[in-house]
C-alpha positions in Angstrom: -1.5 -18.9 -12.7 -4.0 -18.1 -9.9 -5.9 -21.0 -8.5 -9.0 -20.3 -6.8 -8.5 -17.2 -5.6 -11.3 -15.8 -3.6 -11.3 -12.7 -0.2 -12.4 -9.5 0.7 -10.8 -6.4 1.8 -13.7 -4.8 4.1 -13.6 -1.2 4.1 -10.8 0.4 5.9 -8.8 -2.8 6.4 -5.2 -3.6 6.1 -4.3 -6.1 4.5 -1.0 -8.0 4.1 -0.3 -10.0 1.3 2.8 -12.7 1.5 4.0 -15.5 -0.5 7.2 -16.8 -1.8 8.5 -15.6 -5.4 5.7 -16.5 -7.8 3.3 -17.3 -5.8 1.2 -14.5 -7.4 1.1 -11.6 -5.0 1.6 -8.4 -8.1 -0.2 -10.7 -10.2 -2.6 -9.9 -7.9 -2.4 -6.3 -7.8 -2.1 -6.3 -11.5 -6.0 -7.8 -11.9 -6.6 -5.3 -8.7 -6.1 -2.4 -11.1 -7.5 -4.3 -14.3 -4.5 -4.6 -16.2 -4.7 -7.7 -16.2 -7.4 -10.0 -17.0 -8.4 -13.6 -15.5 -9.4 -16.2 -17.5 -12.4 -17.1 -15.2 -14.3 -15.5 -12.1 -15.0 -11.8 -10.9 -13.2 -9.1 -10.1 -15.1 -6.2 -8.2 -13.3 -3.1 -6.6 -14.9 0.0 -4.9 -18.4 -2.2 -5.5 -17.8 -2.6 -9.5 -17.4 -5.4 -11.3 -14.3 -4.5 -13.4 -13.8 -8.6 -15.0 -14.6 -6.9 -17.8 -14.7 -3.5 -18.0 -13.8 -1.4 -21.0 -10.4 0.5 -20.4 -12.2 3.6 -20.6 -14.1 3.2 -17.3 -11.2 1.4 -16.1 -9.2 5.0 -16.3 -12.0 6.4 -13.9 -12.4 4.1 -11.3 -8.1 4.2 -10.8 -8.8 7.4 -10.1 -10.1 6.2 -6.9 -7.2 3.7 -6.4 -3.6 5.2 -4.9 -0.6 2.4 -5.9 2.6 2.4 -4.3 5.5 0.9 -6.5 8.6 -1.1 -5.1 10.8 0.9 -7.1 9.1 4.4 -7.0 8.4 4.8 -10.6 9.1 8.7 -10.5 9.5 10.4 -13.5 13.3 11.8 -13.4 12.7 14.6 -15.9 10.7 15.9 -13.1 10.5 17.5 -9.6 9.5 16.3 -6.5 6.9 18.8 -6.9 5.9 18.3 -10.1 6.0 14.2 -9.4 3.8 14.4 -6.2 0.9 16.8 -8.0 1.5 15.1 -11.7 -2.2 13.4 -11.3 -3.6 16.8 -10.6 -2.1 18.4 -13.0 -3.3 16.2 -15.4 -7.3 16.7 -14.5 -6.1 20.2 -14.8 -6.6 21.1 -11.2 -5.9 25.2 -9.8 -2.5 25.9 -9.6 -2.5 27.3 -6.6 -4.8 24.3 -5.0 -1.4 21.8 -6.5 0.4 23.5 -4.6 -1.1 23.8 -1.3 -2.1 20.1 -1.7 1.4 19.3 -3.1 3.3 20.7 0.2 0.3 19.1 2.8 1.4 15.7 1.9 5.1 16.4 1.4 4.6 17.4 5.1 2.9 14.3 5.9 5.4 12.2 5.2 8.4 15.0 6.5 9.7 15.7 3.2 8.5 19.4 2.6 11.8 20.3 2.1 12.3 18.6 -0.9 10.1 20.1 -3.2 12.2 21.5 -5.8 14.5 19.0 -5.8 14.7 16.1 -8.3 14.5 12.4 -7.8 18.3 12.5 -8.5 19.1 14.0 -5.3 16.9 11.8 -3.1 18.3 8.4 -1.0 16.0 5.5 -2.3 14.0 6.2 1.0 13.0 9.4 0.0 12.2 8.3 -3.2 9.8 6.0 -1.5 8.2 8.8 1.0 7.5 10.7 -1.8 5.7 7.7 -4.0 4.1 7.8 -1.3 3.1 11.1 -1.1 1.7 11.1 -4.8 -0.4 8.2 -4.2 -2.2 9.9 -1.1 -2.4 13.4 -2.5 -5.8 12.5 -4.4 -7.4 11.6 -1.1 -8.0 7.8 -2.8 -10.4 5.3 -1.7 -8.1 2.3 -1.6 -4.2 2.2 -1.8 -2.5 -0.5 -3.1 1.8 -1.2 -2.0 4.1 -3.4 -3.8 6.7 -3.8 -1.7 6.6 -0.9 -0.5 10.1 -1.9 1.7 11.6 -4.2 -1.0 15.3 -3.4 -1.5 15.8 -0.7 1.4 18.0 -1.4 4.3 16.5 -1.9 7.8 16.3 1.5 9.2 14.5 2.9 6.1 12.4 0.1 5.8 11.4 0.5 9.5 10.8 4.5 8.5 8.6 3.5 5.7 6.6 1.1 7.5 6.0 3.5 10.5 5.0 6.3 7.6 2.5 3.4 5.9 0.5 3.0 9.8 1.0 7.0 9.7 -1.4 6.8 6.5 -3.6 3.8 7.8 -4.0 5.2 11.8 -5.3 9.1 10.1 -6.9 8.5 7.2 -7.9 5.1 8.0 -7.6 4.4 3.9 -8.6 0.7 2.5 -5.1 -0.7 2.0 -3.9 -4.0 0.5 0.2 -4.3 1.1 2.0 -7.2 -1.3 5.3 -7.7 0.9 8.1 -10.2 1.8 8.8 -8.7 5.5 7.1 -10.2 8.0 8.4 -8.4 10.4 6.5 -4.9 8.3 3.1 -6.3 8.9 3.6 -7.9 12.5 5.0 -4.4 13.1 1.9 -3.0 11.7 -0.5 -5.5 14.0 1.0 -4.5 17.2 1.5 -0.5 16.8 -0.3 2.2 16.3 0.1 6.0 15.6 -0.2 7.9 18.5 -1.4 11.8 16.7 -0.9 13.3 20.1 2.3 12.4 20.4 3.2 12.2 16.4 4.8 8.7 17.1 4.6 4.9 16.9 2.8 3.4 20.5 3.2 -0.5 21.4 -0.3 -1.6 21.5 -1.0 -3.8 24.7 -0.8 -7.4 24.8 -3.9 -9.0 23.2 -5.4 -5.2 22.2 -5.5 -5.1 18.1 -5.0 -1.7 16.5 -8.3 0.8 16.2 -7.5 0.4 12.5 -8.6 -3.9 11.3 -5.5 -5.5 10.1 -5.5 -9.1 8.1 -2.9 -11.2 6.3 -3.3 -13.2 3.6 -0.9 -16.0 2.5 -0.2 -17.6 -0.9 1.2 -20.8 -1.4 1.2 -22.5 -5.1 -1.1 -19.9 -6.1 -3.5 -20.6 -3.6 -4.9 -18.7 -0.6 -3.7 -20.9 2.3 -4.2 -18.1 5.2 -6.7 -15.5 5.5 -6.9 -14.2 9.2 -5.6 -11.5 11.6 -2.2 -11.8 13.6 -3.7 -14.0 16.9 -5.4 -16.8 14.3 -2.1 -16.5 12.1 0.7 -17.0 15.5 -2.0 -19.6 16.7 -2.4 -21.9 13.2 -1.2 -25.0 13.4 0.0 -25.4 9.6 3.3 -26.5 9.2 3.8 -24.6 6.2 2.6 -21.3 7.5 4.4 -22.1 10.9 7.7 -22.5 9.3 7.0 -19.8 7.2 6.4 -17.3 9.8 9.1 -18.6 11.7 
């Protein structure tokens, strides 16, 4: 159970959410996207109060939201294709506009080639990339990431996390990211994408990226840290200092 809970993710922010196991990050995430409800207090994304909302209105306002599962969540039956332009499809978009759209963001995150493959045939990286890829292709508002490096080894993770400031540094999209790598979001504090050179730059010492980044820490179900990296390395709470350690 959530105690207390209160921030704000300011229009395109970053922010990383940590926290042991059960400390209530995709609990979070969950009540982000209403399908969950709280017991007390308000919820409000994109401006709307959605504590309450009827499912209905719910369904249009995700519409708006881009999520990022830790385990993909691709439909197997289907192409990459098919996967990346399935919400298009649905709100019965051109086919011809699917499919230009479809191959734009395959190409943003360097997968073009794998549109007519299926999910099958892709390395669990891949799989991610193109999650990925379907989350962005509707242009949303704010993107939510559950672990979006959970389970990969640390190459891919580092390949996912560079594609993630890709995402952040271009489209500078509202983004909160539940994950248990520290290393993802320091990562994400002190680089940036560099579009001339289509690659990941060290930012200077004591420079913070173009692009605000944040971290929030949950302990107990409580928010025990809400800052960017310089107040986080310069707390002295021995709980966040072991933890970051």
């Amino acid at each position: 159970m959530l105690d207390g809970i209160s921030f704000q993710l300011p229009h395109g922010e970053t922010k990383a959410l940590f926290g042991v196991a059960g400390s209530g990050k995709s609990t979070l995430l969950k009540l982000a996207m209403g399908l969950m409800r709280p017991d007390s207090g308000r919820i409000y994304v994109l401006g709307e109060e959605i504590t309450h909302m009827p499912e209905q209105e719910l369904f249009e306002l995700r519409r708006r939201v881009g999520i990022v599962f830790q385990e993909s969540a691709l439909f197997d039956s289907l192409k990459v294709s098919e996967n990346v332009g399935f919400r298009l499809t649905e709100e019965k978009t051109p086919a011809a506009e699917i499919e230009t759209r479809v191959r734009e963001v395959l190409r943003f995150v360097e997968l073009e080639r794998t549109y007519d493959m299926y999910p099958s045939e892709l390395s669990g990286g891949m799989r991610r990339r193109v999650a990925i890829a379907r989350a962005i292709i509707t242009k949303p508002e704010v993107l939510l990431y559950d672990s979006p490096t959970g389970g990969l080894d640390p190459v891919t993770s580092n390949t996912i996390v560079e594609l993630i400031m890709k995402q952040r540094d271009v489209y500078k999209t509202s983004a909160l990211m539940v994950t248990h790598r520290l290393q993802d979001a320091f990562t994400m504090a002190t680089h940036q994408f560099d579009k001339a050179t289509n690659q990941m730059v060290i930012l200077p010492k004591g420079k913070q990226c173009d692009v605000p980044m944040s971290f929030l820490i949950l302990r107990d179900a409580k928010v025990i840290f809400d800052g960017d990296a310089h107040q986080l390395a310069a707390s002295r709470d021995d709980y966040i200092r072991e933890y970051i350690s």
